[in-house]
Every structure is written in structure tokens, then in C-alpha cells.
C-alpha positions as CSV (number, residue, x, y, z in Angstrom):
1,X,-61.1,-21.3,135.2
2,X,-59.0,-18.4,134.1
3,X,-58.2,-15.6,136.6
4,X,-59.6,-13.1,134.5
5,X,-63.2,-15.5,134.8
6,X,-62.9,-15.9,138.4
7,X,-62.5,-12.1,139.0
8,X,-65.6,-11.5,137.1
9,X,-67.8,-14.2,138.3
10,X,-66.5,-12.6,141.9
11,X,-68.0,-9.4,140.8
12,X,-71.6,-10.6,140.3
13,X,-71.6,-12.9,143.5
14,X,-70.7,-9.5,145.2
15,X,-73.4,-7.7,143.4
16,X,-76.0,-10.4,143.7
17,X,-75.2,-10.9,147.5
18,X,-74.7,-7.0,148.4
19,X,-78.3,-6.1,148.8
20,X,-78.6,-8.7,152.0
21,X,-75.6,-7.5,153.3
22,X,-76.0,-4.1,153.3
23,X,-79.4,-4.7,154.8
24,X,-78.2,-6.7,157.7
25,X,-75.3,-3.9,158.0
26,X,-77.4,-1.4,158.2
27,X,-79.7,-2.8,161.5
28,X,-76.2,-1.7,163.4
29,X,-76.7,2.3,162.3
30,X,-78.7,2.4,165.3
31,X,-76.3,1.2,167.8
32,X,-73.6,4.1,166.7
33,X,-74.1,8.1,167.0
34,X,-72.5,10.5,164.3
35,X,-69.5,12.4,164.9
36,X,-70.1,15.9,166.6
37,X,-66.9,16.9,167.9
38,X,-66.8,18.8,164.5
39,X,-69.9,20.0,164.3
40,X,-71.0,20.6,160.7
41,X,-70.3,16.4,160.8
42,X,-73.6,16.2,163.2
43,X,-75.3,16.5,160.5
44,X,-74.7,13.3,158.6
45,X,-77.8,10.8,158.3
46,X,-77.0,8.2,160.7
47,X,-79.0,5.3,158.6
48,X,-76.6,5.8,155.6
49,X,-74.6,2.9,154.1
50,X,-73.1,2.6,150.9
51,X,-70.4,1.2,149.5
52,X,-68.5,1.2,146.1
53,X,-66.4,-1.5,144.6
54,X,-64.0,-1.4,141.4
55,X,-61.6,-3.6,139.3
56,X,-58.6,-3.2,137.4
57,X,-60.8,-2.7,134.4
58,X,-62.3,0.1,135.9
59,X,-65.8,-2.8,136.0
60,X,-67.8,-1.7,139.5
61,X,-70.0,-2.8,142.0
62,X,-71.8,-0.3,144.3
63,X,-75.2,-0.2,146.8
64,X,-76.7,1.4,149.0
65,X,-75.8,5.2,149.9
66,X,-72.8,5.2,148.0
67,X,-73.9,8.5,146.2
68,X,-73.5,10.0,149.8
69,X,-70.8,13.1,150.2
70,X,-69.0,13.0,152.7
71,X,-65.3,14.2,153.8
72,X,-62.0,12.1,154.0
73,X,-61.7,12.9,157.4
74,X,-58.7,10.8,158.7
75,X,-58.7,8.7,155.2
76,X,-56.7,11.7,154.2
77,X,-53.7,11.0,156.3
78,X,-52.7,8.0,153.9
79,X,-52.1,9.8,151.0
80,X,-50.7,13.2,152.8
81,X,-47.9,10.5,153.9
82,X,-47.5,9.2,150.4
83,X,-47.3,13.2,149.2
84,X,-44.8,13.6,152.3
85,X,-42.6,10.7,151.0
86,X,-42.8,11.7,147.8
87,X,-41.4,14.7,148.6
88,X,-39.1,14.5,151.1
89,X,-37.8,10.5,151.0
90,X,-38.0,7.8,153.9
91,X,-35.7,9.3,156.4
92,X,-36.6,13.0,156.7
93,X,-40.0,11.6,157.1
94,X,-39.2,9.1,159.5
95,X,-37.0,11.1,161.5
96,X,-40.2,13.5,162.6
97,X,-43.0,10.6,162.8
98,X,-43.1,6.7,164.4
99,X,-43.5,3.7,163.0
100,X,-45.8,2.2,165.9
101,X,-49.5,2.3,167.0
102,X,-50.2,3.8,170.1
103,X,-53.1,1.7,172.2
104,X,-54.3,6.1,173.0
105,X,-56.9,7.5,171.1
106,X,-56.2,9.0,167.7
107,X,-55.9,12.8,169.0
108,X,-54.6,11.8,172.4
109,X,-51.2,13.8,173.2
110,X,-50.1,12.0,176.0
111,X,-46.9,10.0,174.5
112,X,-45.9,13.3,172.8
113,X,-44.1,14.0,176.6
114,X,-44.1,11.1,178.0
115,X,-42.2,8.9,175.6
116,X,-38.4,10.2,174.4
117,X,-37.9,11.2,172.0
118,X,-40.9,13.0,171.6
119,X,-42.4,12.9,168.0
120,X,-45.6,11.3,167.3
121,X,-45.7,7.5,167.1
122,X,-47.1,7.3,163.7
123,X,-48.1,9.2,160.5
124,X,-52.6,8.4,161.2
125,X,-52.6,9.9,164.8
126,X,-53.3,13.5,164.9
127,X,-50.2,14.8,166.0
128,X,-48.5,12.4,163.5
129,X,-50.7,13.7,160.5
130,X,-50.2,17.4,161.3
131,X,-46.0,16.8,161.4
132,X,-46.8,15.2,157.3
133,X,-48.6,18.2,157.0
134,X,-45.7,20.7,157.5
135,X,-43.6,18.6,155.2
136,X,-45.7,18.5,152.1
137,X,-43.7,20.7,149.6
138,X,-44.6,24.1,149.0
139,X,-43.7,27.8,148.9
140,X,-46.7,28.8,150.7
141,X,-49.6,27.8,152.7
142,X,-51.6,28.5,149.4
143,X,-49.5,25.7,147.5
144,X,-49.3,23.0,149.7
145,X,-52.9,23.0,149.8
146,X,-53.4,23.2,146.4
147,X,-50.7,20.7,145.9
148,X,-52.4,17.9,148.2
149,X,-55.8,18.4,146.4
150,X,-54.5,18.3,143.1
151,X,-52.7,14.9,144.2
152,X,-56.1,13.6,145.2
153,X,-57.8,14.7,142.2
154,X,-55.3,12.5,140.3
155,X,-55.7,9.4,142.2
156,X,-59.8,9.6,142.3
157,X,-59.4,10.3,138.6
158,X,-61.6,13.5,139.6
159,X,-61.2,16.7,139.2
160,X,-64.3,18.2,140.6
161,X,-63.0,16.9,144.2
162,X,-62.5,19.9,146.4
163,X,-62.8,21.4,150.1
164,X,-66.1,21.3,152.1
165,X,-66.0,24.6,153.4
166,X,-68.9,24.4,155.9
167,X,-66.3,21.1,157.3
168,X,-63.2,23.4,156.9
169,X,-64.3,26.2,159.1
170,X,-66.1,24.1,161.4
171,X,-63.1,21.7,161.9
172,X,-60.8,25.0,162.4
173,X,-63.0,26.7,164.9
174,X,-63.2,23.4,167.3
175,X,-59.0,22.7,167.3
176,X,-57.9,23.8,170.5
177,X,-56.9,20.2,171.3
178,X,-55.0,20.1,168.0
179,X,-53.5,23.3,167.9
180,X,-52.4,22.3,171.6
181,X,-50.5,19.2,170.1
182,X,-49.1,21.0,167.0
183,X,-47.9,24.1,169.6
184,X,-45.9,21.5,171.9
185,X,-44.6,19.8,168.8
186,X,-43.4,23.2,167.3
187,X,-41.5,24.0,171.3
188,X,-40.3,20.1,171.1
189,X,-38.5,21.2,167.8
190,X,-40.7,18.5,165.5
191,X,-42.8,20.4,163.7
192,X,-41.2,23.5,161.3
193,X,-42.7,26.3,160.5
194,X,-46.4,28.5,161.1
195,X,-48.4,26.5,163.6
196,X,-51.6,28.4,162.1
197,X,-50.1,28.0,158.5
198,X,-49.6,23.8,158.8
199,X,-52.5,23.6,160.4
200,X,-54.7,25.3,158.0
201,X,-53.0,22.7,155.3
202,X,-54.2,19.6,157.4
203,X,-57.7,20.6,158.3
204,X,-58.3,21.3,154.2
205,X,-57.1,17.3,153.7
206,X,-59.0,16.2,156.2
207,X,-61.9,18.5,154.8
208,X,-61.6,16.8,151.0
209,X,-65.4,16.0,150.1
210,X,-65.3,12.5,148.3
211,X,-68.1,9.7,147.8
212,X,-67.5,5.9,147.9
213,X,-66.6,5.4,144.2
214,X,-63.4,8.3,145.0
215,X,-62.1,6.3,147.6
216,X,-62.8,3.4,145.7
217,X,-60.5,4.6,142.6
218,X,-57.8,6.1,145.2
219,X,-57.5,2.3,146.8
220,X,-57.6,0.8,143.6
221,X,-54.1,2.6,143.1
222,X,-52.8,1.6,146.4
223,X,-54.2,-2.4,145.4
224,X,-51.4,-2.2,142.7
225,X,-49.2,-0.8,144.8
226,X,-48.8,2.8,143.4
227,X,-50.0,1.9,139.5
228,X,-53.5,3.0,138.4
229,X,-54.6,-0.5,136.8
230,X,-57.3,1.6,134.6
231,X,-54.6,4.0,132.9
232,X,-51.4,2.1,133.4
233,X,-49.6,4.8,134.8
234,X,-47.5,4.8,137.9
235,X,-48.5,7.7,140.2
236,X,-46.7,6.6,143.8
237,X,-43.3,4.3,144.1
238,X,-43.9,1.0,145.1
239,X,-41.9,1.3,147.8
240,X,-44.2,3.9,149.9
241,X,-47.2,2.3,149.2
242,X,-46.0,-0.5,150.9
243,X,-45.1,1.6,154.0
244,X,-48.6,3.1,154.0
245,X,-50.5,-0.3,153.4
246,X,-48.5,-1.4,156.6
247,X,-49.1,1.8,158.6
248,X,-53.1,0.9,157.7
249,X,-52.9,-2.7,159.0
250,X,-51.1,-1.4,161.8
251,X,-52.8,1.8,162.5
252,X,-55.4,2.6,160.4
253,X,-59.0,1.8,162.2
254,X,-57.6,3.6,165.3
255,X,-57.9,1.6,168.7
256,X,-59.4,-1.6,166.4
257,X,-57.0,-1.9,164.8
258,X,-55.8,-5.6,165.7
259,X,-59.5,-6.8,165.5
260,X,-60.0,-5.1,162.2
261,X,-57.0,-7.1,161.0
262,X,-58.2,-10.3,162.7
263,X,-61.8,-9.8,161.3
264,X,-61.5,-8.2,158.1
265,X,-58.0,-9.1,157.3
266,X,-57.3,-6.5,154.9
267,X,-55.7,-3.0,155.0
268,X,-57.7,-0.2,155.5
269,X,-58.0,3.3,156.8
270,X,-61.1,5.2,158.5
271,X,-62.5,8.6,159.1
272,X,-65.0,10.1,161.8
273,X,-67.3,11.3,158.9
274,X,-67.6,7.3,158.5
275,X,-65.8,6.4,155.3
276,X,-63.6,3.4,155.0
277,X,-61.0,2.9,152.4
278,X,-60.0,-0.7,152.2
279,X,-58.6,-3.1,149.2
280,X,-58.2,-6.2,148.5
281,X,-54.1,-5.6,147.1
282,X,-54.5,-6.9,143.6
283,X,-57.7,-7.4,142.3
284,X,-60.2,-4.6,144.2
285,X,-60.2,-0.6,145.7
286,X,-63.2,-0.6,147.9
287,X,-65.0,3.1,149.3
288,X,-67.5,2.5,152.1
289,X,-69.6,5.5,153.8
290,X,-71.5,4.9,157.2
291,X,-71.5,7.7,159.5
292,X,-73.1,6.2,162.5
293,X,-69.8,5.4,164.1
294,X,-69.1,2.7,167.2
295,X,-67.0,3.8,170.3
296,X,-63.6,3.6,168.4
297,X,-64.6,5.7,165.9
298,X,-65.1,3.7,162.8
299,X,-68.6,3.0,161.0
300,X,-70.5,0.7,162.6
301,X,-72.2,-0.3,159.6
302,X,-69.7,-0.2,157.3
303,X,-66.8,-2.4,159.7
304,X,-69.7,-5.0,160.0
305,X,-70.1,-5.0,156.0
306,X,-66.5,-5.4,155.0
307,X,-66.3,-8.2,157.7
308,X,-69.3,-9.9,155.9
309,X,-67.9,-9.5,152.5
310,X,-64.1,-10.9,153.6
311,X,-65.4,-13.4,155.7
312,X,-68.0,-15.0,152.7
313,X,-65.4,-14.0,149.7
314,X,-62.3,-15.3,151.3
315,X,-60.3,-12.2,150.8
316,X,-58.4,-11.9,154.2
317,X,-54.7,-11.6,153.5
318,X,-54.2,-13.5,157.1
């Protein structure tokens, strides 16, 4: 059987089997609660699971609530990092950020003091994300932000993305704890620049409004490590997408991290409005959307799906 066969016959066993496993997914919704921390993401429908599938051919597979908006949340911190790199190469990037994960929450800022030298342990954390933030290229706030949606327009092949508004001001009016972190960095000599002005520039990112076939065509990218399949053209250097599929094995479902890796087996990156970008590196970029999330912050639902799916298709990299 050809490759090109199998892929194909893969496709339908997904899309015949993906009604049962989105319904036994779903039975978890109940077990989670929705984000409210940031609260314009209370309202989210807890029940919601969808998920979006897609191919080098651009063929897809989708079900459930995958017509769902929601914002990137923390999903946004993988390709600010990739913008970040772009801009600014490995070392000037690596000098300001870690390499490690943590075992503290995603917006703890305990380490920041404790541990020498100071800068964040990683680029997914909070305090990590809003150091990328300050280096993303531009001659004003204005630009930056333009900059980083425009970048994310091109890898969702979709222009029409843009900032939820209702998220953005919500998300800036409930920072103390992250205006505390990006403060200290700013005194520790880490982060350059405006406090106000970087951090208005990481809550738009986070604030992105996407559905699950967006995340989809931005993970199919990162599948063919920094080539969109569909087009042929090269958007990201090989070389940083690797970094950034290793910070998501690593560090990309927070605190489960390791089980997520163990489980699912693939890399992937989550948000606390419950969206999931995962891949299988070659052959799929896969969008998921549950909100109801479980005590480490990632969908409930949606970690239970892609664990399913790996587990019955064989796709664990492990």
C-alpha cells in the first residue's frame, strides 16, 4: 500500500470513528469548569467539543463544535516565539528566556527570584511569554501588534483572524498578577522597554479569536517543520520550529506536561479558553476546542480525545 493510500484510508477511519469518540469525550465536560480568571472566558459553553483535522493536501476531517470561536489564549505563545526568533536569532532570545519546564503553575513567579539568574525558565510560562513579547520587532506598540497578527493570518491561511476585544479588555483589566511579573522582570533588567506597552502586545496574542480548523492550518505548518504543505512555501526556518515543537513536548500542556507526552505522545500546546494545537509531524495539523478545562488547565474533553485518537491510530512519536 502506497503512503499516499494509507494516509487517505487513515483519514476516513478518523472520520468514521470520530463521532464515538467525541461522544465518549464529551461525558468528561462535566467533570471540568470554564476558565473565569478572565472573565469574558466564563462565558464559554462548557459542553463544547470540536475538533478539526487537515492533511498536506489541504483534505480535512472535523466534528463536533469545531465551528466554535474561541481565543488562542496560551496557544499564542508558540508562534510569538517563532516571530521572536525570527527576529532576533537563537541567542538574543535565549539569553532573556529558559530552556526548562518549571513543575509551578504557568503564571507562578516564584523562580523569577528564587532561581539565578533570574529570567523566566521558558518561552510558554507567563513571564516567559511576555519577555518574547517585548522582543517581537517593531517601531511601536501599534506595529508589533499588527506585526504578530498579520504573522498569524499567514499561517491560518486567514485573513479575517483578528482580536476579540471583549477578551482583550477583559484579560487587561484582571493583570495585576502579570503586570507584577513583567514589573520585576523590567527592575531585574530582563524585560526592555514600556511595561504597559509589552504588555498590551501579549494580551492582543493571547486575545487572537481562531476556530479549530485555524489552529489546524497553523500546526499543519509546524507538521512540516516551517513549510506550508498546501502552498509549498516556507514561512518559519526549520531550525525554530524544531525548538518550539521541543518547548511543546516539554512545556506545552502546563503542569501535564510529562503525562501528556506519555499519553498522547505528540507535541502540542494548550490554552485556558480550551483549545489544543497538536500534530502528528508529517502527515496531520490538528485544532481541538473544549473549554471545560481539568485542574491543570487543559480541556478535559479535548486531552481525553487526542488520547483516544493516538492511542487507536498509532501516532505517538514515543
Amino acid at each position: 500500500m502506497s503512503d499516499q493510500l494509507f494516509k487517505q484510508d487513515e483519514l476516513s477511519l478518523v472520520q468514521n470513528r470520530l463521532p464515538v469518540w467525541l461522544e465518549e469525550s464529551k461525558q468528561l465536560c462535566d467533570k471540568g469548569k470554564v476558565a473565569s480568571y478572565i472573565p469574558e472566558l466564563a462565558h464559554a459553553p462548557r459542553q463544547a467539543l470540536g475538533i478539526h483535522l487537515m492533511d498536506a493536501s489541504g483534505k480535512s476531517v472535523s466534528g463536533g463544535d469545531c465551528g466554535l470561536s474561541f481565543t488562542m489564549q496560551s496557544i499564542s505563545k508558540i508562534f510569538t516565539l517563532l516571530l521572536a526568533l525570527m527576529d532576533n536569532g537563537e541567542k538574543a532570545v535565549f539569553d532573556k528566556v529558559g530552556m526548562e519546564p518549571t513543575g509551578d503553575n504557568f503564571n507562578s513567579m516564584l523562580k523569577l527570584e528564587l532561581v539565578q539568574p533570574g529570567i523566566p525558565f521558558n518561552p510558554l510560562i507567563n513571564a516567559g511569554a511576555i519577555v518574547i513579547s517585548s522582543l517581537i520587532a517593531g517601531g511601536s506598540t501599534k506595529e508589533k501588534a499588527d506585526r504578530t497578527l498579520q504573522f498569524f493570518r499567514t499561517l491560518a491561511n486567514n485573513d479575517s483572524l483578528s482580536v476579540d476585544k471583549a477578551v482583550y479588555e477583559s484579560e487587561a483589566e484582571t493583570a495585576d498578577l502579570n503586570r507584577s511579573m513583567a514589573y520585576f522582570l523590567k527592575d531585574n533588567g530582563v524585560l526592555e522597554g514600556d511595561v504597559n506597552d509589552v504588555l498590551d502586545v501579549y494580551f492582543r496574542h493571547c486575545s487572537i479569536q481562531v476556530q479549530c480548523k485555524d489552529l489546524a492550518r497553523m500546526a499543519l505548518v509546524l507538521a512540516f517543520d516551517g513549510t506550508d504543505p498546501i502552498t509549498g512555501v516556507n514561512l518559519i526556518p526549520r531550525r525554530y520550529v524544531q525548538i518550539a515543537k521541543t518547548f511543546m513536548v516539554t512545556c506545552g500542556m502546563y503542569n501535564a506536561s510529562g503525562e501528556f507526552a506519555i499519553e498522547v505522545g505528540l507535541p502540542a500546546k494548550s490554552g485556558v479558553a480550551g483549545g489544543i494545537l497538536t500534530m502528528v509531524p508529517g502527515r496531520y495539523g490538528i485544532g481541538v476546542v473544549g473549554p471545560s478545562l481539568n485542574a491543570k488547565g487543559n480541556s478535559i474533553a479535548g486531552v481525553h480525545l487526542l488520547e483516544t485518537m493516538s492511542k487507536e491510530m498509532d501516532w505517538s512519536l514515543f
